[in-house]
Each structure stands twice: as C-alpha cells, then as structure tokens.
C-alpha positions as protocol buffer text, in pm:
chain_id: "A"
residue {
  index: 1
  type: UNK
  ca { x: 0 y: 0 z: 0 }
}
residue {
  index: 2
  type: UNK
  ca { x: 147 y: 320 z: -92 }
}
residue {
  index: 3
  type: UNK
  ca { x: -126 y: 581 z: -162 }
}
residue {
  index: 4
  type: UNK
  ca { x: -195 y: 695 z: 176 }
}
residue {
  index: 5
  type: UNK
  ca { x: -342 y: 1013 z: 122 }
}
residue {
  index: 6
  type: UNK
  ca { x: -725 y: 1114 z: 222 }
}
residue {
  index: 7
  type: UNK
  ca { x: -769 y: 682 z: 286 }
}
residue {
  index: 8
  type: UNK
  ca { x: -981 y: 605 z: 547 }
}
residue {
  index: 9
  type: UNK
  ca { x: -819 y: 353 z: 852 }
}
residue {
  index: 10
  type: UNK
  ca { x: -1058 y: 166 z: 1110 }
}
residue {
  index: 11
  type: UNK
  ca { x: -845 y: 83 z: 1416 }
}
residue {
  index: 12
  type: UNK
  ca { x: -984 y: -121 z: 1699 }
}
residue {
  index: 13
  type: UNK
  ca { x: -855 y: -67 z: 2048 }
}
residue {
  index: 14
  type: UNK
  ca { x: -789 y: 297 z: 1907 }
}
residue {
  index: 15
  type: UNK
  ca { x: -808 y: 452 z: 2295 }
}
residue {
  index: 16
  type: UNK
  ca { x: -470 y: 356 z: 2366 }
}
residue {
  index: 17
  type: UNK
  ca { x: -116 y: 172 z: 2338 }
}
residue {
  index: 18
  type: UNK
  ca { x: -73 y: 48 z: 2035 }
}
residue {
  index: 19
  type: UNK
  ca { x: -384 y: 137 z: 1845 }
}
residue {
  index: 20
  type: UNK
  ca { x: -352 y: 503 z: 1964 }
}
residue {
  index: 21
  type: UNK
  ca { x: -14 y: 476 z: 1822 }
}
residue {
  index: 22
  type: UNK
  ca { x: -108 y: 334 z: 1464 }
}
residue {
  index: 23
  type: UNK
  ca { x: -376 y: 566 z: 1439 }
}
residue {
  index: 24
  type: UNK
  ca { x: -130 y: 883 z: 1532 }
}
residue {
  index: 25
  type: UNK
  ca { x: 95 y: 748 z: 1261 }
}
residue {
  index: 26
  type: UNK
  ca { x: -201 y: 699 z: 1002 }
}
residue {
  index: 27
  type: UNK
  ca { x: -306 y: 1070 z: 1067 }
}
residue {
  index: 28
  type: UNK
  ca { x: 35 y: 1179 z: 1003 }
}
residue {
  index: 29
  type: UNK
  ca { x: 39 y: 1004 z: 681 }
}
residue {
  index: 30
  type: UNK
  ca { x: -254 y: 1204 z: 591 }
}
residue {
  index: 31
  type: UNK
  ca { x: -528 y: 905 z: 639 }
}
residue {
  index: 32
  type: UNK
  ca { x: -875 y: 979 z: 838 }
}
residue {
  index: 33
  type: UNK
  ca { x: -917 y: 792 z: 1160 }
}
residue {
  index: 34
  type: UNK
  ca { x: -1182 y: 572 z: 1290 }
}
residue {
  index: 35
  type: UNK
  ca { x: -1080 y: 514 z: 1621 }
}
residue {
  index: 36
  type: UNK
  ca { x: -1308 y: 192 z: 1787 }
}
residue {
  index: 37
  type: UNK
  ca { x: -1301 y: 93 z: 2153 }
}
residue {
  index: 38
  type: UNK
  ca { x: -1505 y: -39 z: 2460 }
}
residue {
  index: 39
  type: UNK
  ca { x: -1351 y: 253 z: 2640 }
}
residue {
  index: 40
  type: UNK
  ca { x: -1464 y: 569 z: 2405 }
}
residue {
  index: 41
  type: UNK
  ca { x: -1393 y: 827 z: 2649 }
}
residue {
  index: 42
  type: UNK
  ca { x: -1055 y: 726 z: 2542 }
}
residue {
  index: 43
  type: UNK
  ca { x: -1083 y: 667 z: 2191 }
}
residue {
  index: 44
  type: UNK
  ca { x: -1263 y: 1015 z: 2187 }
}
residue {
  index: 45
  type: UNK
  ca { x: -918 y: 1175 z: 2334 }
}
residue {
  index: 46
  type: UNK
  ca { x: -712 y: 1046 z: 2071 }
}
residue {
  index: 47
  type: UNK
  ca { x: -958 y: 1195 z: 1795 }
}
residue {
  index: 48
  type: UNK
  ca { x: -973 y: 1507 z: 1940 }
}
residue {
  index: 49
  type: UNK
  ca { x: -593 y: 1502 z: 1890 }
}
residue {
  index: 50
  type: UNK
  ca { x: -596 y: 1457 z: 1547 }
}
residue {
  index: 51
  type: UNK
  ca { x: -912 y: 1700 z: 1467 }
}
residue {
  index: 52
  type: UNK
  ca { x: -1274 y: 1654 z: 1427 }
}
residue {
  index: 53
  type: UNK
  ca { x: -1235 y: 1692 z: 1033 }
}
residue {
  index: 54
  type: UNK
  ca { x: -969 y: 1417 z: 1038 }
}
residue {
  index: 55
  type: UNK
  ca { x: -1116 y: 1137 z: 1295 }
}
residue {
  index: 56
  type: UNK
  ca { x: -1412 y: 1000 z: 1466 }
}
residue {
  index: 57
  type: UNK
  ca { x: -1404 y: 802 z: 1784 }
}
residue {
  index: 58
  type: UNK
  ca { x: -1735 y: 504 z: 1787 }
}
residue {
  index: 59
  type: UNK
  ca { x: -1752 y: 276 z: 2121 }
}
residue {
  index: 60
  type: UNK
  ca { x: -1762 y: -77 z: 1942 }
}
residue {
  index: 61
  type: UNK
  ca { x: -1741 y: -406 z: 2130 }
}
residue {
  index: 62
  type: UNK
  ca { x: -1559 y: -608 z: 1904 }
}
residue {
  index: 63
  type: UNK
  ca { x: -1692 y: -898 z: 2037 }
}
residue {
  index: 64
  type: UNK
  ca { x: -2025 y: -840 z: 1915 }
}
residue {
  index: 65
  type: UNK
  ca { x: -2063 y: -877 z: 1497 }
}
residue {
  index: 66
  type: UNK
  ca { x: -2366 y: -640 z: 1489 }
}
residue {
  index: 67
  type: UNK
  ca { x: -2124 y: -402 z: 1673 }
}
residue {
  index: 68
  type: UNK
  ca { x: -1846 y: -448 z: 1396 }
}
residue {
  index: 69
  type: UNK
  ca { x: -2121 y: -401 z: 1134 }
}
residue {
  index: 70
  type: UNK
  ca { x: -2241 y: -68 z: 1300 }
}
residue {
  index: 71
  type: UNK
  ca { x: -1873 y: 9 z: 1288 }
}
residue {
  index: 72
  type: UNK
  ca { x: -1784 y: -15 z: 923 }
}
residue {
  index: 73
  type: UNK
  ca { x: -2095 y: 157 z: 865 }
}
residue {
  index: 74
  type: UNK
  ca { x: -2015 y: 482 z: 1027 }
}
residue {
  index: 75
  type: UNK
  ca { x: -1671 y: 413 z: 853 }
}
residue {
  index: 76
  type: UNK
  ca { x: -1827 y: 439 z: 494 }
}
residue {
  index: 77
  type: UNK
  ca { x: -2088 y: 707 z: 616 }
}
residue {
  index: 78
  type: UNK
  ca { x: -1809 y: 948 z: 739 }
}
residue {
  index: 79
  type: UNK
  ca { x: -1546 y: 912 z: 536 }
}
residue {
  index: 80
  type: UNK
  ca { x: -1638 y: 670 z: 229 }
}
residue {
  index: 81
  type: UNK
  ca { x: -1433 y: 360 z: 113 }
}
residue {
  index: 82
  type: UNK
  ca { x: -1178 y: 190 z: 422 }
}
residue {
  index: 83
  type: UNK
  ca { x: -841 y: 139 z: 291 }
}
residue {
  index: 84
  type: UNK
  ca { x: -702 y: 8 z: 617 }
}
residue {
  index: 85
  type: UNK
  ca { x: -847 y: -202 z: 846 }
}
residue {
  index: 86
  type: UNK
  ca { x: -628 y: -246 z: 1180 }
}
residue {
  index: 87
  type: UNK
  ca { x: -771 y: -570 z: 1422 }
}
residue {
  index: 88
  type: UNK
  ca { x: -598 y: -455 z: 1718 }
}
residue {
  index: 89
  type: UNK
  ca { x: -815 y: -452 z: 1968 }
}
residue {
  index: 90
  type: UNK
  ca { x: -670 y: -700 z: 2291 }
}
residue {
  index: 91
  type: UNK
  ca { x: -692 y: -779 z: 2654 }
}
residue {
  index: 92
  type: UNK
  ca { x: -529 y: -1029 z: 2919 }
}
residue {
  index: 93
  type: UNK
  ca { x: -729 y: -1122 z: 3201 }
}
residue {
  index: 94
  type: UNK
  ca { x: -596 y: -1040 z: 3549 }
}
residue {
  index: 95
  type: UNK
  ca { x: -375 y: -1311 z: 3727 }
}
residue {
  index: 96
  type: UNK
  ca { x: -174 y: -1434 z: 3399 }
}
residue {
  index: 97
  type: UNK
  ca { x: 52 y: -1633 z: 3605 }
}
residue {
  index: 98
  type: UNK
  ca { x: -257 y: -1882 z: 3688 }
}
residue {
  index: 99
  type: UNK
  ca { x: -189 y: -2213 z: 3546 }
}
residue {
  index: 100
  type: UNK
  ca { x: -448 y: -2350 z: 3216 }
}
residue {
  index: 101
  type: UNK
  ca { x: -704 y: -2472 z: 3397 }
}
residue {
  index: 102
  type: UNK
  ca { x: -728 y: -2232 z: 3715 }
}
residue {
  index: 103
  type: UNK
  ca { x: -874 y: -1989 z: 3424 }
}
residue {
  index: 104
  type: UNK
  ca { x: -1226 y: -1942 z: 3467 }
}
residue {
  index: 105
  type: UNK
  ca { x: -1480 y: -2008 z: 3199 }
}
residue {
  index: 106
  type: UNK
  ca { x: -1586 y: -1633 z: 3217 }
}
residue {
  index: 107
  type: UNK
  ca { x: -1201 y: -1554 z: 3157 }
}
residue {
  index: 108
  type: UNK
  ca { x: -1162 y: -1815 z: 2832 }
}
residue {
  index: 109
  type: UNK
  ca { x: -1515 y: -1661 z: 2661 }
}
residue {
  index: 110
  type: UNK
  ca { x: -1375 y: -1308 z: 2766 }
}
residue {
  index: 111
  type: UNK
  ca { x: -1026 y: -1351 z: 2596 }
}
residue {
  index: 112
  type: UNK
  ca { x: -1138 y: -1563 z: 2296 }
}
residue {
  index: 113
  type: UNK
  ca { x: -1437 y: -1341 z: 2254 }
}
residue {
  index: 114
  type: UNK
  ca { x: -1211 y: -1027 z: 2195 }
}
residue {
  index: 115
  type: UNK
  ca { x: -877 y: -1134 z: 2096 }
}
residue {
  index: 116
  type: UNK
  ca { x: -996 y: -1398 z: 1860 }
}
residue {
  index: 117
  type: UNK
  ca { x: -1349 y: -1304 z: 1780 }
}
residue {
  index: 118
  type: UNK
  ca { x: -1279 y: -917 z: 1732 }
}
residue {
  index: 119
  type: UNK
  ca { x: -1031 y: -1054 z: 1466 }
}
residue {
  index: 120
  type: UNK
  ca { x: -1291 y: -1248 z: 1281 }
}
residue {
  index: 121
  type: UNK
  ca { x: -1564 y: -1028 z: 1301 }
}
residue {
  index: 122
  type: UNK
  ca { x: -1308 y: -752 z: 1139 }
}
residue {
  index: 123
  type: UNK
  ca { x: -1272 y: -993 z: 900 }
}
residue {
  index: 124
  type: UNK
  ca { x: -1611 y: -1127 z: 815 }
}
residue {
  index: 125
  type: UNK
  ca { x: -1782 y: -778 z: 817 }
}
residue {
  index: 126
  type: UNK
  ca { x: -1506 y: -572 z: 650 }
}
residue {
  index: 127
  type: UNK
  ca { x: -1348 y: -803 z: 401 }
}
residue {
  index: 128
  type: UNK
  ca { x: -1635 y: -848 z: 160 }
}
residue {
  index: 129
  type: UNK
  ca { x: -1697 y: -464 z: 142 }
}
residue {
  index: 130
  type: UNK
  ca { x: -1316 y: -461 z: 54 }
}
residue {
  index: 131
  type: UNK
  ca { x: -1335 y: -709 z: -200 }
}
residue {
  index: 132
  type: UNK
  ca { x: -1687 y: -517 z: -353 }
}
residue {
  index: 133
  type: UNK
  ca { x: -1459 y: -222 z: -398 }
}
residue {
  index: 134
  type: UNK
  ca { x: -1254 y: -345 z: -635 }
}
residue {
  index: 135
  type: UNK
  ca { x: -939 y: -116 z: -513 }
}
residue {
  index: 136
  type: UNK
  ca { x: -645 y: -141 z: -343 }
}
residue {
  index: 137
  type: UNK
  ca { x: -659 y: -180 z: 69 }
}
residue {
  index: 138
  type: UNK
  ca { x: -481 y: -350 z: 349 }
}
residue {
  index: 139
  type: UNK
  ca { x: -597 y: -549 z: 649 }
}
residue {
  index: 140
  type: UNK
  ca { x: -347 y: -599 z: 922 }
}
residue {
  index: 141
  type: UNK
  ca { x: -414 y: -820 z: 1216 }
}
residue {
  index: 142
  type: UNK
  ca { x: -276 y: -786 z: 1554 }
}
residue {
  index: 143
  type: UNK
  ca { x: -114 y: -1150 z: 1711 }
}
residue {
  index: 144
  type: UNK
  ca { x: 171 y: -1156 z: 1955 }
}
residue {
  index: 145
  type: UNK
  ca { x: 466 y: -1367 z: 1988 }
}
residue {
  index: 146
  type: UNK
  ca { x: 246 y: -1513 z: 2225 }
}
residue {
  index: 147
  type: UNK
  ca { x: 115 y: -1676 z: 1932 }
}
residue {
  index: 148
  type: UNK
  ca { x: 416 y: -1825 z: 1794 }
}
residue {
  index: 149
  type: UNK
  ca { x: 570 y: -1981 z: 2156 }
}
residue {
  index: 150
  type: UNK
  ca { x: 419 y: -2204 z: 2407 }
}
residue {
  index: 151
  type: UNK
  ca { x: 424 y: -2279 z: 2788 }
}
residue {
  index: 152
  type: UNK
  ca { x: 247 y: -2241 z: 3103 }
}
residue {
  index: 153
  type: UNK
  ca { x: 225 y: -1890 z: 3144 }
}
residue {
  index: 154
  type: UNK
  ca { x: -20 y: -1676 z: 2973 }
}
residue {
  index: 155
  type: UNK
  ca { x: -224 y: -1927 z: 2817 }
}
residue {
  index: 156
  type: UNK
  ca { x: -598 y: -1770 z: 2831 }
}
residue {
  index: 157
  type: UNK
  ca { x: -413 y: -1518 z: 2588 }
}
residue {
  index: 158
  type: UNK
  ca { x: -193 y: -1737 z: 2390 }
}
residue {
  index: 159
  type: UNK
  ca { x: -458 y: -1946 z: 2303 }
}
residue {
  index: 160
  type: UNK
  ca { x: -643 y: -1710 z: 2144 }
}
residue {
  index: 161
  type: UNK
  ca { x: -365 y: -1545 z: 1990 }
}
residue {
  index: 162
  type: UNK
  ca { x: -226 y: -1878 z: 1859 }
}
residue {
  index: 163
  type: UNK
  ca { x: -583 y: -1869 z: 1620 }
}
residue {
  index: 164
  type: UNK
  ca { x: -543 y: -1538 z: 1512 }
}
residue {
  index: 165
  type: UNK
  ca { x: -199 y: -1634 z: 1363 }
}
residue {
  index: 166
  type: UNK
  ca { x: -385 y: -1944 z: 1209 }
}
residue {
  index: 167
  type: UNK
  ca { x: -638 y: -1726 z: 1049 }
}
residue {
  index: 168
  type: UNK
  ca { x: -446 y: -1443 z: 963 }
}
residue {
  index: 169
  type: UNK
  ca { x: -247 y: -1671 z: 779 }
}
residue {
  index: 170
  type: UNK
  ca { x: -602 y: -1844 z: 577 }
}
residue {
  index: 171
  type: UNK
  ca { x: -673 y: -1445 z: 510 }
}
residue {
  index: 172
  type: UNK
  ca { x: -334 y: -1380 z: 326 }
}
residue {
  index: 173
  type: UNK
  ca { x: -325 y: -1777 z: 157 }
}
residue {
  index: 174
  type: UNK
  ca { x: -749 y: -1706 z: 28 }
}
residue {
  index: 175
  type: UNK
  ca { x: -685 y: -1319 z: -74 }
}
residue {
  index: 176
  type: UNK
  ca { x: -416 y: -1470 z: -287 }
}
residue {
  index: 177
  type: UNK
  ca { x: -614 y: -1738 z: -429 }
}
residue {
  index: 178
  type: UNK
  ca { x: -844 y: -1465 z: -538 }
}
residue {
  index: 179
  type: UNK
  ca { x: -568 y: -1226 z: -627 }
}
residue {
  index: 180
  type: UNK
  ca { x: -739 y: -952 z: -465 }
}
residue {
  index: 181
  type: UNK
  ca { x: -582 y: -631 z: -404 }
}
residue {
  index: 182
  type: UNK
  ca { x: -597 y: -647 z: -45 }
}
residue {
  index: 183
  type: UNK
  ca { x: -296 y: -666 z: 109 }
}
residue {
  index: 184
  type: UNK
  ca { x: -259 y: -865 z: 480 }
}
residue {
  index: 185
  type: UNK
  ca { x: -14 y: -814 z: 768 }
}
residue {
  index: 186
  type: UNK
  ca { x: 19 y: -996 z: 1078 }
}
residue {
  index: 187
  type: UNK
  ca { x: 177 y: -785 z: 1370 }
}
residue {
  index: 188
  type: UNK
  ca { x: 366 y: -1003 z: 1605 }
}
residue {
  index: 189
  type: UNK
  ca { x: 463 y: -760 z: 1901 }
}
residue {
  index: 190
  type: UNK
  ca { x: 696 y: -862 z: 2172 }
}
residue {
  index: 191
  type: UNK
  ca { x: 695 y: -671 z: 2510 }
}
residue {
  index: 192
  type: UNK
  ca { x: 595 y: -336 z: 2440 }
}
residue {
  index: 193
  type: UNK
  ca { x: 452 y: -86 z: 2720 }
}
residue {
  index: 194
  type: UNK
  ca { x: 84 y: -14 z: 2688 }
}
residue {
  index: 195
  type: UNK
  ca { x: -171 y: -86 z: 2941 }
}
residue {
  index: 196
  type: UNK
  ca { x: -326 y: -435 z: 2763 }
}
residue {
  index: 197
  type: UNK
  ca { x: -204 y: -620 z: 3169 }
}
residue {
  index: 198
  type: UNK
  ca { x: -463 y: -319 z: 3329 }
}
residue {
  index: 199
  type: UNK
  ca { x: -741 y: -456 z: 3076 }
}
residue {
  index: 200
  type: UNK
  ca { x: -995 y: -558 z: 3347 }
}
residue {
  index: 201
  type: UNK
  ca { x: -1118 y: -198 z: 3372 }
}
residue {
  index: 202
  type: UNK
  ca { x: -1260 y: -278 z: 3083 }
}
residue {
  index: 203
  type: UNK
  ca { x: -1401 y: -613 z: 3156 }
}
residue {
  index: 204
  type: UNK
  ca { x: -1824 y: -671 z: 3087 }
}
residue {
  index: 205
  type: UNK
  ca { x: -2001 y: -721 z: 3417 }
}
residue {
  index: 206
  type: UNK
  ca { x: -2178 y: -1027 z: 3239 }
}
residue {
  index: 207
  type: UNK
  ca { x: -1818 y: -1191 z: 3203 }
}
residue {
  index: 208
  type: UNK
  ca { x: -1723 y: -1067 z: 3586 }
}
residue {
  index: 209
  type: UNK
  ca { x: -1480 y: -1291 z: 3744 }
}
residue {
  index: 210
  type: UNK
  ca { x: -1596 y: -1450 z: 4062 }
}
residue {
  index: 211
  type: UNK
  ca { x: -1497 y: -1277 z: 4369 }
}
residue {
  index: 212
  type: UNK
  ca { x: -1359 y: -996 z: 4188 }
}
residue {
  index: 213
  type: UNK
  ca { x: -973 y: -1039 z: 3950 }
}
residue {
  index: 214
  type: UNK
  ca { x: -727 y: -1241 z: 4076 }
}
residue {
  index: 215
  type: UNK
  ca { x: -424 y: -988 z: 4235 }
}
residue {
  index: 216
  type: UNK
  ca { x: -65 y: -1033 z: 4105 }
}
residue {
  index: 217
  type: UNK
  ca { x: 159 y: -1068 z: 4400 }
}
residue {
  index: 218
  type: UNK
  ca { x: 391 y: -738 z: 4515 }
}
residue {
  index: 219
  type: UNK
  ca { x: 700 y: -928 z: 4336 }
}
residue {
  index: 220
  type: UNK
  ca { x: 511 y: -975 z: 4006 }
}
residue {
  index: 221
  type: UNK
  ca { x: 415 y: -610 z: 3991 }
}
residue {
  index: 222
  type: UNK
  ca { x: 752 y: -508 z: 4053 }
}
residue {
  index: 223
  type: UNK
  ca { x: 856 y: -727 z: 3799 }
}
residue {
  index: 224
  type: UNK
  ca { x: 645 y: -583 z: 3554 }
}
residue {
  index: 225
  type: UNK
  ca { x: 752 y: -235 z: 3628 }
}
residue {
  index: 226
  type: UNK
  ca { x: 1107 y: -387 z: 3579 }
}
residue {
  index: 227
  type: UNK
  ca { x: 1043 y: -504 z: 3269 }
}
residue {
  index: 228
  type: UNK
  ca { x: 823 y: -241 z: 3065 }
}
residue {
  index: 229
  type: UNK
  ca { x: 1140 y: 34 z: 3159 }
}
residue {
  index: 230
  type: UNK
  ca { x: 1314 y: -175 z: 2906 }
}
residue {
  index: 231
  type: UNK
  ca { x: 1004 y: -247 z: 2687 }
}
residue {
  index: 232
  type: UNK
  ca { x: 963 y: -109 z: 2341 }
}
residue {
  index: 233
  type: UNK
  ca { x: 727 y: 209 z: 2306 }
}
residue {
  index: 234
  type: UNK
  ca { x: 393 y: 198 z: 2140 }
}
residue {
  index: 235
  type: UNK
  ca { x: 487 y: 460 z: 1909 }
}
residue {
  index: 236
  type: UNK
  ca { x: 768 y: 231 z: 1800 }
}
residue {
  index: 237
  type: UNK
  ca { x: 575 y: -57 z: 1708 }
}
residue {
  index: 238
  type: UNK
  ca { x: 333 y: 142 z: 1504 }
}
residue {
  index: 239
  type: UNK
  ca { x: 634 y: 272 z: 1300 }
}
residue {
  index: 240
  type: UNK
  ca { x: 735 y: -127 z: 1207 }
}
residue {
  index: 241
  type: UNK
  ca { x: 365 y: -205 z: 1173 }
}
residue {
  index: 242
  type: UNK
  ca { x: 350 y: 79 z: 894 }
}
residue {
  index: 243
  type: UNK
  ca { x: 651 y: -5 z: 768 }
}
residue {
  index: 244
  type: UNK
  ca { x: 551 y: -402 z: 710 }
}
residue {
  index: 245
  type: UNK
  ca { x: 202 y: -233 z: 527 }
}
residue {
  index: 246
  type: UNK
  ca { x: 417 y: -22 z: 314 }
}
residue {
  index: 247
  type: UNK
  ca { x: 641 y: -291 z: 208 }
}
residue {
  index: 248
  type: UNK
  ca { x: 338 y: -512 z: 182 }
}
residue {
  index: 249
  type: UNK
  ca { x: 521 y: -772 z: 379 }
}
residue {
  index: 250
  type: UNK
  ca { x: 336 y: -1014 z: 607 }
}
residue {
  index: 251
  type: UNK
  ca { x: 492 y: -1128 z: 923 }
}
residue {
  index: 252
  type: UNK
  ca { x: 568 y: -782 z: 1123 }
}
residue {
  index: 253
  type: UNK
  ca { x: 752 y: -883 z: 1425 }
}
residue {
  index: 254
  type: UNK
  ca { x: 925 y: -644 z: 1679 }
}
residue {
  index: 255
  type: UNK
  ca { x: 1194 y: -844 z: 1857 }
}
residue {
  index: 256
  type: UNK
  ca { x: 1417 y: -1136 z: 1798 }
}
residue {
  index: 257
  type: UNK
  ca { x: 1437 y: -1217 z: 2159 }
}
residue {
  index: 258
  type: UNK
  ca { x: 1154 y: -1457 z: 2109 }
}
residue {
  index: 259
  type: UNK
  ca { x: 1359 y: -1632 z: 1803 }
}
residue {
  index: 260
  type: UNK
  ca { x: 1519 y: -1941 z: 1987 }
}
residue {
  index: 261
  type: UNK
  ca { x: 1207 y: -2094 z: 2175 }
}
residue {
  index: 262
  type: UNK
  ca { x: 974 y: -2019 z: 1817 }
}
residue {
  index: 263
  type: UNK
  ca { x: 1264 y: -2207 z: 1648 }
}
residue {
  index: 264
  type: UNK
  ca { x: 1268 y: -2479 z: 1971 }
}
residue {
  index: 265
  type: UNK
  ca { x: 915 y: -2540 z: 1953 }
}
residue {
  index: 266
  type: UNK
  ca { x: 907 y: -2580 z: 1555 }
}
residue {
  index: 267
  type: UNK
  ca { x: 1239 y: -2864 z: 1596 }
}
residue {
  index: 268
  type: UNK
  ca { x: 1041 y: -3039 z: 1818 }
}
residue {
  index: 269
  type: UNK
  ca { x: 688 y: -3060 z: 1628 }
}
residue {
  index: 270
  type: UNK
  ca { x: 941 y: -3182 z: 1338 }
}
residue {
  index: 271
  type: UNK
  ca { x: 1175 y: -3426 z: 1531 }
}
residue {
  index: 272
  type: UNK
  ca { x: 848 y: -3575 z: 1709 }
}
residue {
  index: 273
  type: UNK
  ca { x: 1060 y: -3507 z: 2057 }
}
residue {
  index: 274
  type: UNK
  ca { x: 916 y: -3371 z: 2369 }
}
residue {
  index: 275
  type: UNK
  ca { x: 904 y: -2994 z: 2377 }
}
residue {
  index: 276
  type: UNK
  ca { x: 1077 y: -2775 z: 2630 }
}
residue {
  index: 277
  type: UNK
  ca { x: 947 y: -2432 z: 2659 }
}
residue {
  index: 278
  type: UNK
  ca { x: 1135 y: -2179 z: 2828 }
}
residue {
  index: 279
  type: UNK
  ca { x: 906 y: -1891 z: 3057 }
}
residue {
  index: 280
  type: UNK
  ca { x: 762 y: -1619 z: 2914 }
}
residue {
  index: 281
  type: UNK
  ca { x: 892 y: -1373 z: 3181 }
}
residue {
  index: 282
  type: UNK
  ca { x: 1255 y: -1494 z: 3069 }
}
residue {
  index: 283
  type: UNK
  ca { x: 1189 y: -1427 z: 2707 }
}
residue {
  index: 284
  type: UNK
  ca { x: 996 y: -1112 z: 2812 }
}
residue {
  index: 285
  type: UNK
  ca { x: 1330 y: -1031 z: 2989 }
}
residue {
  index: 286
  type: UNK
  ca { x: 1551 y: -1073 z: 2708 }
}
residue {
  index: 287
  type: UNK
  ca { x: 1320 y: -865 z: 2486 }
}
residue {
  index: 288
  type: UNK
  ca { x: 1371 y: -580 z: 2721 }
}
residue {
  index: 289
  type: UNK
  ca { x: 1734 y: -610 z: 2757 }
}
residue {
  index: 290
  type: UNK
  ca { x: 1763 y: -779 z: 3097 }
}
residue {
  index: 291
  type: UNK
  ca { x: 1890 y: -1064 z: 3257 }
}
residue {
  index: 292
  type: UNK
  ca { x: 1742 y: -1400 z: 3309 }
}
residue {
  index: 293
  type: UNK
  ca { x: 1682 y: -1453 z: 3665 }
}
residue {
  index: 294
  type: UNK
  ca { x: 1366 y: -1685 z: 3668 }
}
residue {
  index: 295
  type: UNK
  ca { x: 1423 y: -2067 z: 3712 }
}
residue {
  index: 296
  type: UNK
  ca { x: 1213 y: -2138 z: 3348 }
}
C-alpha cells in the first residue's frame, strides 16, 4: 500500500497503546481515523488530537458482529471507502501467572471473545466490502509472539492469539487465491509498554470474574515495572507495523528475543521429541534487555 493520502483507517482498540499509536501514525500520513473501543472516552481523546475533520471516535465491542457491522458503517458514512483495516483490539485477564485450567470459563469466553473473535468479526464484516470495492486496501491483524511460543504462562491469551496467527495466515493464503488487491499483515509484538495487563477496567459485568480479579503478587508487579522500563514504546511498534504495510510484507515482528524458543518449539513438532518451553517472563526479559533470573 502506498497511496496513503485522504484513505480512510478503522483501528480497533484505538483509545490507547498500540492502536492510539497506529492511528497517530495513520493521521500523520494524511489518512482519516476511525478510532473503535469499549472505552470511548478514550478513543474520543485520541480523535480530538488529530481533529474533528480528520477522525471520529465510535464505542464498538468487538466482540459483538452487529457491533463491527455498526462500525464499518459509520466508517463508509463518514469518510467513504476503508483502505485500512487495523484488528488490534486485545486484553489479558488479570492473574496471567494462573496455570491452564485455574482460568475461569468467564475468563476463556472473555479472551477468545475479543482477541480472537474481534479478529474475525473484522474480518467477516469488513473483508467483503473490501473485495466489492474493487481497489487497493490492506488489512493488518494484531497476534503476539504469544502466538508463535508455548508454555504455562499466559495461556488464556496465547490461546487465542495462537488462532489469530492461524487465520491471519487463511486471510493472506485465500486473498491470494483470489488475487485480490488487499494486502494482509500480521503484527507479532513482543513486550511493548501499553496498558493491555490493566485490561480488566474494561471487563463486561456479564463476564465478571468471581470474587472480583485475581491480584498479582507485590513481586510480580515489581517485575512488571522492571520489565516495561526496558520495553519497546507503542509509538515504535506502530512505526514497524506501517513499515511491514508499506512494504506489503506479512509477518511484522518487533523483537528477535523470542527467536530461539519459536525455532525450539518448531524442531520439536518436526523431530516428534518432547518440547521444552522456556518462561515467558525470561523471554519477556531478554526482549527488554535484561537478565534472566527466573528458574524457566
């Protein structure tokens, strides 16, 4: 995609982190903004930013397909034909250090239901009004390395961002069966500081976990806090993210850090030999330039 000028981009999770950041960048390329998130207060900030005559700010579940559909809607309305569609929107439910099966069921249909399904509803509302266009556009989806390792930790969100790389992928593989003009990029982001670990502000009271979210222990916190001081920036993300859509180059990835295990993981699917997965919080310390200290 190279024709950025007076596009339109949709951007879920728009209100902050890295969909704040990708729709700061898309403004600056001269693109209007339609900023989506459960949190529009925020979403509303970030368009003010940018200028009423430039961006619009829509609360949109992305959980809910009749919300996507309202969504693209207002899209077309306001500024006519999308030629970016960003699937960013993500949360982790509190206590990520739980094991797989201390999750609760509200916490699995809470995670899959916006990290995976706010994916495919992008996809299955926006993707044939793409295609009816006839013209030149670009989708790009937003994973995580997450979705390329394995382990215990983290796994409510890994699952669910281990499908999104497994359907991102069927996007690219039946957009070039069809040689469309839609182009597809799947953003892999290492650690990168935004607020996605404070995502239960934003949790529905239908999907309320029982007894209130589980609390991460003093050391955790400060471990966090350790971590994100290294961490790559939001803003910095959305400049690879851009750069991947210019380039028109599919795997967007942030960090290396995360090479070894991916590689690991892959040798032992092939050589039919018992994985070993190394911790997330060690990777997550390489990627922000500190030392391993955690026991795996």
């Amino acid at each position: 995609m190279s024709d950025w000028s007076n596009g339109c981009a949709v951007i879920t999770g728009g209100g902050s982190g890295i969909g704040a950041a990708l729709a700061r960048h898309a403004a600056t390329l001269g693109m209007n903004v339609v900023l989506a998130d459960i949190a529009v207060e925020e979403a509303q900030a970030v368009a003010d930013e940018i200028g009423a005559d430039r961006a619009i700010a829509l609360r949109c579940d992305v959980s809910s397909e009749a919300d996507v559909t309202a969504l693209a809607n207002a899209a077309e309305a306001r500024f006519g034909r999308v030629g970016l569609l960003c699937n960013n929107a993500g949360i982790v439910p509190g206590g990520r250090h739980r094991r797989v099966w201390e999750y609760t069921e509200n916490d699995w249909q809470w995670s899959l239901g916006v990290n995976l399904g706010g994916v495919l509803n992008g996809m299955r509302v926006f993707v044939p009004r793409l295609l009816a266009a006839e013209a030149p556009a670009h989708i790009m989806n937003t994973a995580s390395v997450a979705g390329l390792v394995s382990g215990s930790g983290s796994a409510c969100y890994g699952a669910a961002k281990h499908a999104v790389v497994r359907a991102t992928e069927a996007l690219y593989a039946g957009l070039q069966e069809m040689d469309a003009p839609i182009g597809v990029t799947l953003l892999l982001p290492g650690l990168v500081a935004t607020r996605i670990y404070d995502a239960e502000r934003s949790r529905p009271q239908a999907l309320a976990a029982p007894g209130g979210p589980p609390s991460e222990s003093a050391a955790l916190e400060a471990m966090r806090d350790d971590l994100y001081r290294g961490a790559l920036t939001a803003e910095q993300t959305a400049t690879i993210a851009f750069d991947a859509i210019r380039q028109n180059r599919f795997y967007a990835t942030t960090t290396d850090a995360f090479d070894a295990a991916i590689r690991a993981r892959a040798d032992a699917i092939l050589s039919r030999t018992n994985p070993h997965f190394e911790s997330i919080v060690d990777m997550s310390r390489k990627d922000a330039g500190l030392a391993v200290t955690s026991a795996g």
